[in-house]
Structures are given as C-alpha cells and as structure tokens.
C-alpha positions, 0 to 999 in steps of 0.5 A: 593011620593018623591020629589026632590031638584037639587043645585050646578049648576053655570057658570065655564070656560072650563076645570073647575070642579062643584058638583051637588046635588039633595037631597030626601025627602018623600018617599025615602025608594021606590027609587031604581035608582037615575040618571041625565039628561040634557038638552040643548038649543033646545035639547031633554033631555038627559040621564047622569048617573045612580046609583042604590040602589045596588051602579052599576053606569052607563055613558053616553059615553060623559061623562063616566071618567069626570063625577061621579055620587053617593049617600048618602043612609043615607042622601037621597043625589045623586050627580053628580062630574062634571071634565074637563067641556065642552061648550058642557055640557052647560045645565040644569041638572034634578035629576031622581029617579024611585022607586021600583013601577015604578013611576018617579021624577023629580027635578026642574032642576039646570042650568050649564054653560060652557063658551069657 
C-alpha cells in the first residue's frame, strides 16, 4: 500500500506562483506513474500533469509551459511548479500514483486558490 501526503496549496493573486508537494511513504518501490489532478467547485476531476518513473512528463493543454510537474525518486517526493496563476486554476489539487500492479492513490487533496 502507498499513501500519499499532498502540502503546498494557499491562496495567491493572478500572476502569482505556488510549489505543490505530495510526499510518499509505504510501498513506494511499486509506483511507477505519479501524476496530479484538480478539481473545482462543481467540476469533475481533472487530469494535470503526469511523470513517470522513467523522468517522461506530460501536461494538460491548460496548463502545459505554466505548470511543472517532477519528482525526487530518492525522497519519495512529487511536486507541482505552479507559475502565472489563473482564477481558472482555483481548485484542490490531489496527487496520484499508480503502481506497477495497477493500484491507484490518492492524497487528501490540497486547496488553491486564485483571486482575480
């Protein structure tokens, strides 16, 4: 089992930048794909960013050259870069992994907020 600890959210102004955190513990020798996801007010959740085991990351087109998403294999650490924040990106934000067996986690979620 993995479990999942997602930090770093606040409330910033347009423009402004966060880090996410989403830190690993349990069996983190089984992940292979860390990822996150968000979801606003009213919304499904939605697909952010993903980054394998082998280092390949992959954006959703809203927020593919703001957001950077990496990891620290060692550290059993994922974070999310977040620049030139929206009031559209205004949600709370979940880390993801799937492990190698196909099991999926989740963190507790981490709320941002982004005032116009």
């Amino acid at each position: 089992q993995v479990r999942l600890a997602d930090s770093g959210g606040g409330l910033v102004q347009t423009g402004g930048s966060l880090v996410l955190s989403c830190a690993a513990s349990g069996s983190t020798y089984t992940i292979k794909t860390n990822g996150w996801y968000r979801q606003a007010p009213g919304k499904q959740r939605e697909w952010v960013a993903t980054i394998t085991d082998g280092g390949v990351t992959a954006y959703a087109d809203s927020v593919r050259d703001r957001f950077t998403v990496s990891r620290n294999n060692a550290a059993n650490i994922m974070y999310l870069q977040m620049h030139s924040l929206e009031p559209e990106d205004t949600a709370v934000y979940y880390c993801h992994v799937a492990t190698n067996s196909g099991q999926y986690y989740w963190g507790q979620g981490t709320q941002v907020t982004v005032s116009s």
